[in-house]
PQR file with spaces between the fields and no chain letter, atoms N, CA, C, O and H, PARSE charges and radii, in Angstrom:
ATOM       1  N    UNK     1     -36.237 -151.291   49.027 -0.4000 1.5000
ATOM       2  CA   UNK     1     -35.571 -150.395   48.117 -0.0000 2.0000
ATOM       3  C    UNK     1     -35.006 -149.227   48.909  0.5500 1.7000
ATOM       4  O    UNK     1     -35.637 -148.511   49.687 -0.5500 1.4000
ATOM       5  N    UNK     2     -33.974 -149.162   48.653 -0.4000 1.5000
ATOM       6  CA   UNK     2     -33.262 -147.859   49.478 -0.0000 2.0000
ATOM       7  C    UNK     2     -33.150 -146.441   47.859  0.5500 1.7000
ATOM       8  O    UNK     2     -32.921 -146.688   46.675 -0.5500 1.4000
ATOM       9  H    UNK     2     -33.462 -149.744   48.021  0.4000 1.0000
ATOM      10  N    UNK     3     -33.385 -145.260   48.436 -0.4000 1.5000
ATOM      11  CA   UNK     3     -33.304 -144.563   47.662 -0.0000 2.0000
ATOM      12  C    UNK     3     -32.772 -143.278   47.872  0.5500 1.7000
ATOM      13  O    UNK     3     -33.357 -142.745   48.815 -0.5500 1.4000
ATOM      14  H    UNK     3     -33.571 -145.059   49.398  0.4000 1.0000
ATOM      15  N    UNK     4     -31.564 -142.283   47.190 -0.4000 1.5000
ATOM      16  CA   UNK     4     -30.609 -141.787   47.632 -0.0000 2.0000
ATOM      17  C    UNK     4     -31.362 -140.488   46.404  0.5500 1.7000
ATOM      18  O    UNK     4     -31.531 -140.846   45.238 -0.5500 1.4000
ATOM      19  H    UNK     4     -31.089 -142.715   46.424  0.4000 1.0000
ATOM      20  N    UNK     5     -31.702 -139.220   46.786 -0.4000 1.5000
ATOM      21  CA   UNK     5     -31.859 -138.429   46.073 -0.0000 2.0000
ATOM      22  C    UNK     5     -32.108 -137.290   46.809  0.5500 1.7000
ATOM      23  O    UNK     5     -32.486 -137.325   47.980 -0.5500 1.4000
ATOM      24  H    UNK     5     -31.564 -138.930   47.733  0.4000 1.0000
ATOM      25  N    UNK     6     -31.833 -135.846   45.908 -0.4000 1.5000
ATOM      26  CA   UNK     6     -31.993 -134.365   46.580 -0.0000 2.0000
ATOM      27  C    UNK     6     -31.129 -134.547   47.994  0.5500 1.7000
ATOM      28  O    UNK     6     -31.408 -133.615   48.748 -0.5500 1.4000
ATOM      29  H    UNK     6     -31.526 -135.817   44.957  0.4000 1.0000
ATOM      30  N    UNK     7     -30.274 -135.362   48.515 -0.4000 1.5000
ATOM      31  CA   UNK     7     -29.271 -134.859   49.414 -0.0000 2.0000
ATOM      32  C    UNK     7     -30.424 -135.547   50.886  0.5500 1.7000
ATOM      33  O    UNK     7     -30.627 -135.127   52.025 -0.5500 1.4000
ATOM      34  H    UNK     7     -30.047 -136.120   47.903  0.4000 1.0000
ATOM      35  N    UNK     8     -30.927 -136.697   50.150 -0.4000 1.5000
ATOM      36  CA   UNK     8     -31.500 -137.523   51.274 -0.0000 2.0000
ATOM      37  C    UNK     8     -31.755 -139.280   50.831  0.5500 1.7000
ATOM      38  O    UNK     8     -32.134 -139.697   49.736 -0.5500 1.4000
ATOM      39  H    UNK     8     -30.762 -137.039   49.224  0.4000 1.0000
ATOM      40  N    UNK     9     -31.440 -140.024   51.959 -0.4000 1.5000
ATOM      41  CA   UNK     9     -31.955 -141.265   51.492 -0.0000 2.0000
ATOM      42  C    UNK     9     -33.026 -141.970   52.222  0.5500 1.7000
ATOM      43  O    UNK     9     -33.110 -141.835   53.442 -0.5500 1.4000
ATOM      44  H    UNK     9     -31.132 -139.685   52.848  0.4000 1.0000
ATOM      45  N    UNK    10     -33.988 -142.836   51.456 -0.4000 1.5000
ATOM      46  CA   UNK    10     -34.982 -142.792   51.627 -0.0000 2.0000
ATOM      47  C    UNK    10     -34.890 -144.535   51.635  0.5500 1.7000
ATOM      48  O    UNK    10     -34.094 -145.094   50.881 -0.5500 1.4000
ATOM      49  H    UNK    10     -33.920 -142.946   50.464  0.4000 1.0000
ATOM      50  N    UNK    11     -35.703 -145.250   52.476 -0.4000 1.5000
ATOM      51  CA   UNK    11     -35.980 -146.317   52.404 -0.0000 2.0000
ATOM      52  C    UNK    11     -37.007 -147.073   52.487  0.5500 1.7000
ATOM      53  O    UNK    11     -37.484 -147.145   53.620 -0.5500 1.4000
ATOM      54  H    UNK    11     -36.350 -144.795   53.088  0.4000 1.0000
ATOM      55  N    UNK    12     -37.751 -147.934   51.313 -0.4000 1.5000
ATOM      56  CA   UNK    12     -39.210 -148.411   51.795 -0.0000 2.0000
ATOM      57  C    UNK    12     -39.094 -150.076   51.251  0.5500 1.7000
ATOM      58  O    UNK    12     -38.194 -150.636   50.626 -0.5500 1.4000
ATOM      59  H    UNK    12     -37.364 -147.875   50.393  0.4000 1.0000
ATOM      60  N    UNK    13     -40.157 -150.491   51.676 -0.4000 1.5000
ATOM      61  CA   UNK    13     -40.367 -151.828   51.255 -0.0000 2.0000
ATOM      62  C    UNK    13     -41.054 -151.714   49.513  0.5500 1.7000
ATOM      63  O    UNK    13     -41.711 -150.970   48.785 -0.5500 1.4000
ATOM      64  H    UNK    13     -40.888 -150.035   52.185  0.4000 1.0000
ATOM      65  N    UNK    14     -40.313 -153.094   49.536 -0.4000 1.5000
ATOM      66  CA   UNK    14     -40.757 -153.402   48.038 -0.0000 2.0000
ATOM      67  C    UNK    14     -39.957 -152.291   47.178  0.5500 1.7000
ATOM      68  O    UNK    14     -39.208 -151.445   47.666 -0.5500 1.4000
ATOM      69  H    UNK    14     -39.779 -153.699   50.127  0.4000 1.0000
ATOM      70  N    UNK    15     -40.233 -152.438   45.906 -0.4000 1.5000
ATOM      71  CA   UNK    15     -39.493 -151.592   44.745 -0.0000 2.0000
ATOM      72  C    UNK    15     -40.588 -150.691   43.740  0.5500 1.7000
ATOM      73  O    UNK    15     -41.765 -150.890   43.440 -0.5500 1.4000
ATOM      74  H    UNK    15     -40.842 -153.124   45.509  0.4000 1.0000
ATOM      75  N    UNK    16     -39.468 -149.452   43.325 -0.4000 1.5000
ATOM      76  CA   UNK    16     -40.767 -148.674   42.627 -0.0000 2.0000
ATOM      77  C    UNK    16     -40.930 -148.945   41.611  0.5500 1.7000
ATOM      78  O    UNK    16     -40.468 -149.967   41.104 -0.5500 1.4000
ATOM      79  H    UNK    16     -38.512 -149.289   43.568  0.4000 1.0000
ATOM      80  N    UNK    17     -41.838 -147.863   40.853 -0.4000 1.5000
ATOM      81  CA   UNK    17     -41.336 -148.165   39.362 -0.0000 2.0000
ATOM      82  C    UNK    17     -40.180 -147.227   38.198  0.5500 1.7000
ATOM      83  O    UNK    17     -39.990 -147.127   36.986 -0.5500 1.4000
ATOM      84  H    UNK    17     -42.213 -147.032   41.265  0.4000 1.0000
ATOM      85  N    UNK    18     -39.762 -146.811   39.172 -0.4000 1.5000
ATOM      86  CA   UNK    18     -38.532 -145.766   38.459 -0.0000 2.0000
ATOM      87  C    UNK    18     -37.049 -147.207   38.088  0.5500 1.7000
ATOM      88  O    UNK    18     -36.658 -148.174   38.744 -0.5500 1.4000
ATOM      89  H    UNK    18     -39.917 -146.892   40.156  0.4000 1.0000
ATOM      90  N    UNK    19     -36.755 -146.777   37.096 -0.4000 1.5000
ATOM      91  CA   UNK    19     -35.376 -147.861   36.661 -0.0000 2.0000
ATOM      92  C    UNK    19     -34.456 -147.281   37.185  0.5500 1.7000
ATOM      93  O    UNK    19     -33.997 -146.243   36.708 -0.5500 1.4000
ATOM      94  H    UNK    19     -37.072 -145.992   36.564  0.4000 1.0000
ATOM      95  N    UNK    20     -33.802 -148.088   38.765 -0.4000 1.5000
ATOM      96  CA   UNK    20     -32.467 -147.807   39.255 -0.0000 2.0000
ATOM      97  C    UNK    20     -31.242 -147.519   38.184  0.5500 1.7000
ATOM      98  O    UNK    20     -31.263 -147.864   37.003 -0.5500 1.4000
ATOM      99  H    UNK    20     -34.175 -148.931   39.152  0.4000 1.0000
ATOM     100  N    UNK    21     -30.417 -146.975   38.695 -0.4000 1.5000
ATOM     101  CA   UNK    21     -28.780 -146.533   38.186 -0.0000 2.0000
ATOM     102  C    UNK    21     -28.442 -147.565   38.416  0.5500 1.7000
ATOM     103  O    UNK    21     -28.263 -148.315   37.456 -0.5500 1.4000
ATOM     104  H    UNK    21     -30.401 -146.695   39.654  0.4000 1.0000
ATOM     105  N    UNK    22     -28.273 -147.923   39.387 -0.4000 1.5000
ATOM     106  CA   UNK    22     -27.446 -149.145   39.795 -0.0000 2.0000
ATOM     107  C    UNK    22     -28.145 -149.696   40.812  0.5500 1.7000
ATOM     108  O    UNK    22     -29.049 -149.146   41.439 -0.5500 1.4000
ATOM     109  H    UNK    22     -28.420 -147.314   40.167  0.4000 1.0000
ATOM     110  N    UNK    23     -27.622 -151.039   41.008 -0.4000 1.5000
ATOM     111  CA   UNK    23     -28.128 -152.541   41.579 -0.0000 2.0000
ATOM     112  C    UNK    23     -27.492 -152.819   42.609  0.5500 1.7000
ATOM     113  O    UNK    23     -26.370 -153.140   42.216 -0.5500 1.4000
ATOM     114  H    UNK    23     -26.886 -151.486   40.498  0.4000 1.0000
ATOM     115  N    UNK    24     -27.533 -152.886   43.632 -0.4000 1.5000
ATOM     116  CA   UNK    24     -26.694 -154.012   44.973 -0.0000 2.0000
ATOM     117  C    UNK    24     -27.294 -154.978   45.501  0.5500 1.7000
ATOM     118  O    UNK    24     -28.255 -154.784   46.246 -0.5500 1.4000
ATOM     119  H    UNK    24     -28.444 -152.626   43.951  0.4000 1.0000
ATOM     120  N    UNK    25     -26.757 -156.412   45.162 -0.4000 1.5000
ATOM     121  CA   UNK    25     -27.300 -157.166   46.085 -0.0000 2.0000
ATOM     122  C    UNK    25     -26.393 -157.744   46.944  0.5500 1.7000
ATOM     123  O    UNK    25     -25.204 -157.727   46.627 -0.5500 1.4000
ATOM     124  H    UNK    25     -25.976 -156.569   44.557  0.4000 1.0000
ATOM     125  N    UNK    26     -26.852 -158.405   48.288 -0.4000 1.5000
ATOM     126  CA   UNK    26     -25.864 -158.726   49.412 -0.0000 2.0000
ATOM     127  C    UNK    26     -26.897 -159.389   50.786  0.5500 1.7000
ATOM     128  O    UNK    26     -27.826 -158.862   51.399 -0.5500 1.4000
ATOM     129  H    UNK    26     -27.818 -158.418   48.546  0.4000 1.0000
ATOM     130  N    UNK    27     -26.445 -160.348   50.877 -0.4000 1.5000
ATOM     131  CA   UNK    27     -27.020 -160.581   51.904 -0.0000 2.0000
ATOM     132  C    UNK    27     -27.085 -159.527   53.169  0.5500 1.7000
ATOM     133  O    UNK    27     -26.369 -158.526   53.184 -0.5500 1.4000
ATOM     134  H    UNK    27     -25.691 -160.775   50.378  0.4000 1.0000
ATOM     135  N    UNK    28     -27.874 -159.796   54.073 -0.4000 1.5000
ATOM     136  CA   UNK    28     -28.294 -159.311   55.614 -0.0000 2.0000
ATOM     137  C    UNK    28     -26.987 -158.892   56.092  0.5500 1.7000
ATOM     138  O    UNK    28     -26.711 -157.696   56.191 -0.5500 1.4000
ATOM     139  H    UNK    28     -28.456 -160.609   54.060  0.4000 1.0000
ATOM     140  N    UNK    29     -26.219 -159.759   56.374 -0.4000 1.5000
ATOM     141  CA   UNK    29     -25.088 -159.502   57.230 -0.0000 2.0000
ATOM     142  C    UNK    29     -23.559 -159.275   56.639  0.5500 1.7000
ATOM     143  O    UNK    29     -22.534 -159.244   57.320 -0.5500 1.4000
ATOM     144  H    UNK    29     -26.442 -160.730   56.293  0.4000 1.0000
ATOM     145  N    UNK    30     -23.663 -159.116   55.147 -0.4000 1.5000
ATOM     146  CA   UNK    30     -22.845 -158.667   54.509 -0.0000 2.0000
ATOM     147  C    UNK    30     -22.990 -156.925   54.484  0.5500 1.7000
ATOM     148  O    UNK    30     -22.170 -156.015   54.601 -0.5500 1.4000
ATOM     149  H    UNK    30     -24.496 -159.141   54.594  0.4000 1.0000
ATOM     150  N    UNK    31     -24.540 -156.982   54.261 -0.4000 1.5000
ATOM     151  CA   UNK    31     -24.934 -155.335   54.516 -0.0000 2.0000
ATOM     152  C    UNK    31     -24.392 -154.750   55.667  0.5500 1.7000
ATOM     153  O    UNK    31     -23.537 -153.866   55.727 -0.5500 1.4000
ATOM     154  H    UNK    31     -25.207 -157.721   54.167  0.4000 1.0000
ATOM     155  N    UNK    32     -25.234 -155.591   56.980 -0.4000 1.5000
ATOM     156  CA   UNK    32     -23.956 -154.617   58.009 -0.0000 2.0000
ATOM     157  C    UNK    32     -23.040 -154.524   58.335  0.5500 1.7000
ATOM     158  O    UNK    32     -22.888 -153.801   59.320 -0.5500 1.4000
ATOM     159  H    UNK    32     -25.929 -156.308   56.931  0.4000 1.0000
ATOM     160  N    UNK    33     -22.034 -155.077   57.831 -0.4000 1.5000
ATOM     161  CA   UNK    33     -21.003 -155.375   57.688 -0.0000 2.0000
ATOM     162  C    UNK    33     -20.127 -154.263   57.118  0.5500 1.7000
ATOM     163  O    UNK    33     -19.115 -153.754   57.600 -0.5500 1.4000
ATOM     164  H    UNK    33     -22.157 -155.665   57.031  0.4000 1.0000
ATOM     165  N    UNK    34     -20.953 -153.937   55.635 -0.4000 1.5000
ATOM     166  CA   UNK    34     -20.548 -152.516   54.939 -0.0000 2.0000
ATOM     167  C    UNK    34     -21.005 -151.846   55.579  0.5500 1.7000
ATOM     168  O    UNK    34     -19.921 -151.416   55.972 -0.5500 1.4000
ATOM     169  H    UNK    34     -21.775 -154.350   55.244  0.4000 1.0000
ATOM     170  N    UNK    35     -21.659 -151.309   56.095 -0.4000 1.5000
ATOM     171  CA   UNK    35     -22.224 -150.132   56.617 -0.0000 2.0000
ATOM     172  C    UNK    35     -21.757 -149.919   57.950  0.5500 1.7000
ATOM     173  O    UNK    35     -21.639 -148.762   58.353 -0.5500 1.4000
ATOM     174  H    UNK    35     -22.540 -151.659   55.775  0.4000 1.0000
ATOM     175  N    UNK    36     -21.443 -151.004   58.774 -0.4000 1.5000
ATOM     176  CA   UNK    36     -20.611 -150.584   60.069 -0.0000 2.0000
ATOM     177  C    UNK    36     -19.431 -150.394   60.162  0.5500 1.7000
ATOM     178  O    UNK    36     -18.861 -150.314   61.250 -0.5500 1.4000
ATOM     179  H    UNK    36     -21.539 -151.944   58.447  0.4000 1.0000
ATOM     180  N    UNK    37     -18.675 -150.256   58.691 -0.4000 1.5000
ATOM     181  CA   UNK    37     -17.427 -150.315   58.493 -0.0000 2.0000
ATOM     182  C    UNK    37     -16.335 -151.744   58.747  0.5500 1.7000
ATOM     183  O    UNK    37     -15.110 -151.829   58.655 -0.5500 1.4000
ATOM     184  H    UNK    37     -19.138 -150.321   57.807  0.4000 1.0000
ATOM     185  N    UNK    38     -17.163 -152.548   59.023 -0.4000 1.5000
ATOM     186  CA   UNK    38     -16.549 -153.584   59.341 -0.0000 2.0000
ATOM     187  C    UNK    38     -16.514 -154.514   57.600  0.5500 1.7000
ATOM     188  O    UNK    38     -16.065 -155.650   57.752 -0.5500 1.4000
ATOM     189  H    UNK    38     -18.158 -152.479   59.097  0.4000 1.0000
ATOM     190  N    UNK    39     -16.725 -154.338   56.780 -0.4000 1.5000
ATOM     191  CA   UNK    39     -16.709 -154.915   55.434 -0.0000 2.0000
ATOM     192  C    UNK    39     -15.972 -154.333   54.589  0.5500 1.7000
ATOM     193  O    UNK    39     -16.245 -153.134   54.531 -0.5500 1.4000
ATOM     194  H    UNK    39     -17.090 -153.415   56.657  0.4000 1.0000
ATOM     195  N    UNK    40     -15.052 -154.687   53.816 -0.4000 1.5000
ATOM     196  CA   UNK    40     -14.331 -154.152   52.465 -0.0000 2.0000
ATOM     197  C    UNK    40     -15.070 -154.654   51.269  0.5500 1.7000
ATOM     198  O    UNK    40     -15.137 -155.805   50.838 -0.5500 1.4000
ATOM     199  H    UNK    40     -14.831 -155.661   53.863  0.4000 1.0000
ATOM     200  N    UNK    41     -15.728 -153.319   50.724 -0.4000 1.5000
ATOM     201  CA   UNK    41     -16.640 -153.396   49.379 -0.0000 2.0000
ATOM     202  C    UNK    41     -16.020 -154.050   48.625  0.5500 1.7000
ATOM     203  O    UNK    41     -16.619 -154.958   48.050 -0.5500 1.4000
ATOM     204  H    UNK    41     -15.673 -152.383   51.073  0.4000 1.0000
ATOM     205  N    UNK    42     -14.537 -153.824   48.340 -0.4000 1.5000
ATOM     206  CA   UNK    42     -14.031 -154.056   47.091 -0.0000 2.0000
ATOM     207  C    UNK    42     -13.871 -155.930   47.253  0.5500 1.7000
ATOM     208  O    UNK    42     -14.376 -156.692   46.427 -0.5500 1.4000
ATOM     209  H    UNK    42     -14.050 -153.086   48.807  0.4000 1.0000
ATOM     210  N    UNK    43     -13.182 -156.343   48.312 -0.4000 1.5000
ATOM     211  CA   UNK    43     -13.346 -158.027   48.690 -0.0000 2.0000
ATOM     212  C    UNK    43     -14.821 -158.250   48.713  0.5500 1.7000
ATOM     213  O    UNK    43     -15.030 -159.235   48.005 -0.5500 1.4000
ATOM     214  H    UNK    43     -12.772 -155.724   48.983  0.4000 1.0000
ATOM     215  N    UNK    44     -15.743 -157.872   49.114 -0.4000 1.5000
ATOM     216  CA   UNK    44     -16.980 -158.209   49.024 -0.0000 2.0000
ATOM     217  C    UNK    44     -17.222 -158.783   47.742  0.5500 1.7000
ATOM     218  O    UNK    44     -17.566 -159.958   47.611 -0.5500 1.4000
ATOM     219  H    UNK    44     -15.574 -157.071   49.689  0.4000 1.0000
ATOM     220  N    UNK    45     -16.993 -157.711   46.450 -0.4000 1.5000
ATOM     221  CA   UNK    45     -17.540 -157.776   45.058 -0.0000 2.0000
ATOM     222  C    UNK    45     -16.588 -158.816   44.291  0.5500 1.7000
ATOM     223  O    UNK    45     -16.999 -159.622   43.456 -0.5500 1.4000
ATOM     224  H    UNK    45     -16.714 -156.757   46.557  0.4000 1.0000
ATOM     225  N    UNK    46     -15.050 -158.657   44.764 -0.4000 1.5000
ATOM     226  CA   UNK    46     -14.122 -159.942   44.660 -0.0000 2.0000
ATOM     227  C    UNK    46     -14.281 -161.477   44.397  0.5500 1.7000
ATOM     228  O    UNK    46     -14.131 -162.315   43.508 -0.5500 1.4000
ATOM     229  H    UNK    46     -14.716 -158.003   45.443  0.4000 1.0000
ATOM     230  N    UNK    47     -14.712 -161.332   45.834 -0.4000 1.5000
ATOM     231  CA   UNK    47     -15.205 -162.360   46.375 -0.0000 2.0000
ATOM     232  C    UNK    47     -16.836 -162.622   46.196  0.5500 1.7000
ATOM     233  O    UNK    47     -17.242 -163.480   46.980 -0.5500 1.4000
ATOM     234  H    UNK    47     -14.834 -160.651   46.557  0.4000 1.0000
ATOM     235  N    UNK    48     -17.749 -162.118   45.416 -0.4000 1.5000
ATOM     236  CA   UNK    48     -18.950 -162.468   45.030 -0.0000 2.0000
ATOM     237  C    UNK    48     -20.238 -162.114   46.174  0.5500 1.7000
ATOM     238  O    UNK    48     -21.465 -162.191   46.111 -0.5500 1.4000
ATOM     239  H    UNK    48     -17.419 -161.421   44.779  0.4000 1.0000
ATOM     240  N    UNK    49     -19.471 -161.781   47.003 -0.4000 1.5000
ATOM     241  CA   UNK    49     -20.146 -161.572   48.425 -0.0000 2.0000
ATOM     242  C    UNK    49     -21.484 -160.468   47.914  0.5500 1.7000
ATOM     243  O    UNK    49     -22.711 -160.565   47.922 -0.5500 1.4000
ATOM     244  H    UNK    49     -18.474 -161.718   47.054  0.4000 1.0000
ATOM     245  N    UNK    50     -20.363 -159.254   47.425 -0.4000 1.5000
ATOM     246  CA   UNK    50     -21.486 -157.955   46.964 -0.0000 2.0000
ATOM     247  C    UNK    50     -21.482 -158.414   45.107  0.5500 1.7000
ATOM     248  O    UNK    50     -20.606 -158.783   44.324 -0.5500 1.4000
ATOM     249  H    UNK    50     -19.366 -159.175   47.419  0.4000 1.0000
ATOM     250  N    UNK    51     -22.716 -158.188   45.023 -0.4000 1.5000
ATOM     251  CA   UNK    51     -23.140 -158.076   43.349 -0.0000 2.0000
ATOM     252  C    UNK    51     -23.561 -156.434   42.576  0.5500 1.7000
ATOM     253  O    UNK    51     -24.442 -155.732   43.072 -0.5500 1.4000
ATOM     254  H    UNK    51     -23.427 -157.889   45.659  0.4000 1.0000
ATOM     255  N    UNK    52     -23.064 -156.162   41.783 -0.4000 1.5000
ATOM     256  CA   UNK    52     -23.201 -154.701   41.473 -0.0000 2.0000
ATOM     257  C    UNK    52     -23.983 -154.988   40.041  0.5500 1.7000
ATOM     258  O    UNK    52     -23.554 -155.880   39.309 -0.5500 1.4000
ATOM     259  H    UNK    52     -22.348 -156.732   41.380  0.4000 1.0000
ATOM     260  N    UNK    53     -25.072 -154.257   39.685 -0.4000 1.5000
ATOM     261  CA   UNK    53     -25.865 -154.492   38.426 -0.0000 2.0000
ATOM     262  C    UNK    53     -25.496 -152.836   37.505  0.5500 1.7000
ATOM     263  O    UNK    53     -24.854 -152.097   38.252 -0.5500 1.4000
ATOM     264  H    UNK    53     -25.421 -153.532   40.280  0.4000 1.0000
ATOM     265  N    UNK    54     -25.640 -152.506   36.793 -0.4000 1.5000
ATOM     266  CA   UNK    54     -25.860 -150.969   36.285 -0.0000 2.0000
ATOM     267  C    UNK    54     -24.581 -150.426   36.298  0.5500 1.7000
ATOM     268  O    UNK    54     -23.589 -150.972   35.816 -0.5500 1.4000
ATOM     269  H    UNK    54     -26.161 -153.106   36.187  0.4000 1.0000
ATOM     270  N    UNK    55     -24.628 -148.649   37.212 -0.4000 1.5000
ATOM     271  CA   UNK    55     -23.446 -147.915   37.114 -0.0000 2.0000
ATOM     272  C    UNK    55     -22.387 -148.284   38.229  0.5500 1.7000
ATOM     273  O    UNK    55     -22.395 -147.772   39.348 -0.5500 1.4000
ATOM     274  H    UNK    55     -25.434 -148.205   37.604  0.4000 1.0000
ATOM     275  N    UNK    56     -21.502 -149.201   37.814 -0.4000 1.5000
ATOM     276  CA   UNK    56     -20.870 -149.545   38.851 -0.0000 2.0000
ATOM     277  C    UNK    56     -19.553 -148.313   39.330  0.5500 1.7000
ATOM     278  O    UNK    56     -18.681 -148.549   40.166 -0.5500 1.4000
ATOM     279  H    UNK    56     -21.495 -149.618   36.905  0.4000 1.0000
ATOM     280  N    UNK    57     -19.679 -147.238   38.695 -0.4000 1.5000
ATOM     281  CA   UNK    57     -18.845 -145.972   39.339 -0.0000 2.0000
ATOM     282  C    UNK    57     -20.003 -145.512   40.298  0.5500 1.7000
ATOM     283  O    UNK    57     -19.601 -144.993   41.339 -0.5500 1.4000
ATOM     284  H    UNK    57     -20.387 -147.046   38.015  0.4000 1.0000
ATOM     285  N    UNK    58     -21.298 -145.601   40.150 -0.4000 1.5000
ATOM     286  CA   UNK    58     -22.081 -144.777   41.376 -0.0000 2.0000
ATOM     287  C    UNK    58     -21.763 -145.690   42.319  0.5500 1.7000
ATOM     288  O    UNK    58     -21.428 -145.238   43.413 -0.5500 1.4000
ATOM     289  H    UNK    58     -21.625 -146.022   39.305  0.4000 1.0000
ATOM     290  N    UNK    59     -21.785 -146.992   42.156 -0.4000 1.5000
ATOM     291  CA   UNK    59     -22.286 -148.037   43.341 -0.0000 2.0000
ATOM     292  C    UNK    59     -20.527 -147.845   43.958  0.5500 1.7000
ATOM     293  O    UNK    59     -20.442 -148.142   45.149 -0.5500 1.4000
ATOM     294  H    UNK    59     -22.057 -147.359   41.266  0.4000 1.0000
ATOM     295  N    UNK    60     -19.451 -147.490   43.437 -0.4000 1.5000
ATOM     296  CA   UNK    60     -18.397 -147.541   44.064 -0.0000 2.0000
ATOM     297  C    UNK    60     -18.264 -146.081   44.835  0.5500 1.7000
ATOM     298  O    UNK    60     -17.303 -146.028   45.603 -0.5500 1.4000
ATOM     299  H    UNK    60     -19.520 -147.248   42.469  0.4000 1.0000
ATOM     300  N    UNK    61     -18.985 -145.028   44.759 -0.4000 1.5000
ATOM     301  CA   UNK    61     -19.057 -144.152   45.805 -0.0000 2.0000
ATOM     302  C    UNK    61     -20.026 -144.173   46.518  0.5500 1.7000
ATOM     303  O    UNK    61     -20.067 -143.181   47.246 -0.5500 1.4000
ATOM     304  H    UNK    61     -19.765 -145.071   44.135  0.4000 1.0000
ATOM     305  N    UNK    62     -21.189 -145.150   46.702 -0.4000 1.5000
ATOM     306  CA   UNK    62     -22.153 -144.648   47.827 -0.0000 2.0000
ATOM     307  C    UNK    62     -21.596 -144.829   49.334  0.5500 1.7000
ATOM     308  O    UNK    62     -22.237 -144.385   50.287 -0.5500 1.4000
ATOM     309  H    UNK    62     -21.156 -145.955   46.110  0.4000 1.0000
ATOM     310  N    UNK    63     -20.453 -145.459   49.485 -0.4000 1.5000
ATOM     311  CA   UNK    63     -20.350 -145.087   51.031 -0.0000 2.0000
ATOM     312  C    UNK    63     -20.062 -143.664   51.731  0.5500 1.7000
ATOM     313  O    UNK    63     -19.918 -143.294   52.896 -0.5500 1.4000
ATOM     314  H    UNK    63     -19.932 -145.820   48.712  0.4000 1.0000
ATOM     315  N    UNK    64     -20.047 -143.008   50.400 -0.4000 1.5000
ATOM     316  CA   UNK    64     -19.792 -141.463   50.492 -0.0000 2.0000
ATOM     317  C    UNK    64     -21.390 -140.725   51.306  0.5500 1.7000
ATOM     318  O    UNK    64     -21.330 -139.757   52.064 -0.5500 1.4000
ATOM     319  H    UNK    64     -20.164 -143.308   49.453  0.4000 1.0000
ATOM     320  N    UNK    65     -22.057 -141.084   51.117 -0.4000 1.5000
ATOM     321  CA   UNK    65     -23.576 -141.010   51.368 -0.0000 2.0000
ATOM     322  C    UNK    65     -23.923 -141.164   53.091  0.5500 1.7000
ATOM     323  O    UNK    65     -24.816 -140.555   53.679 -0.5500 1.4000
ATOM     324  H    UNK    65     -22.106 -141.871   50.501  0.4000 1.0000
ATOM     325  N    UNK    66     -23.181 -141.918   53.557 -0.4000 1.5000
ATOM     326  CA   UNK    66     -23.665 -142.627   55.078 -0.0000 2.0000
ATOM     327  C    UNK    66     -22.183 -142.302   55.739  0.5500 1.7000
ATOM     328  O    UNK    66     -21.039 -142.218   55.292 -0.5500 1.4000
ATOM     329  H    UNK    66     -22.455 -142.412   53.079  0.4000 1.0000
ATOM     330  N    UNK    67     -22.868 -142.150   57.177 -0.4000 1.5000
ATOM     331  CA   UNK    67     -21.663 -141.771   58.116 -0.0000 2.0000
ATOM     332  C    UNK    67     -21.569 -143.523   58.652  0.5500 1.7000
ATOM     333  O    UNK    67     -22.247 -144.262   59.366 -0.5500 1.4000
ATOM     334  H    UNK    67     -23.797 -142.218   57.540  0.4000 1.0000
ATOM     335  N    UNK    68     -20.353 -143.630   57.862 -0.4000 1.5000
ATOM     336  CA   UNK    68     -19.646 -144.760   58.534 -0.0000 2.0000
ATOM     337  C    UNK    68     -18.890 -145.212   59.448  0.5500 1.7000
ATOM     338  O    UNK    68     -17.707 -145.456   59.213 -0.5500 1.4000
ATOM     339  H    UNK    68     -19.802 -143.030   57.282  0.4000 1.0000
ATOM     340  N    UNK    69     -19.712 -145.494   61.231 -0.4000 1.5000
ATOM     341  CA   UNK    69     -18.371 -145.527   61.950 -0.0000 2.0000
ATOM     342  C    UNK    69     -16.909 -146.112   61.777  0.5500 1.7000
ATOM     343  O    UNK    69     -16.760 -147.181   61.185 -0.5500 1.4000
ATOM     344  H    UNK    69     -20.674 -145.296   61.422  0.4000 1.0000
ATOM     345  N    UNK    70     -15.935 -145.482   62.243 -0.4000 1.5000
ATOM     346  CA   UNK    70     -14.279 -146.257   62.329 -0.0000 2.0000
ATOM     347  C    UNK    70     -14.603 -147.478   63.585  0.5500 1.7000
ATOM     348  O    UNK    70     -15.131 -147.396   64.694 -0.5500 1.4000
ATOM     349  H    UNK    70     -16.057 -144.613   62.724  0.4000 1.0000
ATOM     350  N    UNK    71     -13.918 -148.787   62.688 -0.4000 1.5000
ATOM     351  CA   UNK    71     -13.854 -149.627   62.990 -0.0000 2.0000
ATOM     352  C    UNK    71     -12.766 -150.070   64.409  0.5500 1.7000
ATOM     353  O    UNK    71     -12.702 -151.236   64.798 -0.5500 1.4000
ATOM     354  H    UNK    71     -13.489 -148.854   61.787  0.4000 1.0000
């Protein structure tokens, strides 16, 4: 579970019991993919690659969150 709150994100194994905003699922190497800048979210979710559950306006700004190197 990755968790983004108070202007920090937090990551642990397994899930809590608080009900997420929103949902991402994605394989391993689709993940780094987004995150190294080497992935386009929007073809990802297109293309079925990324799955979005909940608020899909939060899940379309979290790359705002992480310093994403230029590709």
């Amino acid at each position: 579970e990755t968790a983004i709150a108070d202007g920090a994100c937090r990551v642990t194994a397994g899930r809590s019991d608080a009900e997420p905003r929103t949902t991402l699922v994605m394989a391993d190497a689709e993940f780094l993919k987004l995150v190294s800048g080497n992935g386009n979210p929007v073809t990802m979710f297109m293309t079925r690659k990324l799955k979005v559950a909940g608020d899909v306006g939060l899940a379309s700004g979290l790359t705002r969150y992480f310093d994403i190197p230029k590709a």
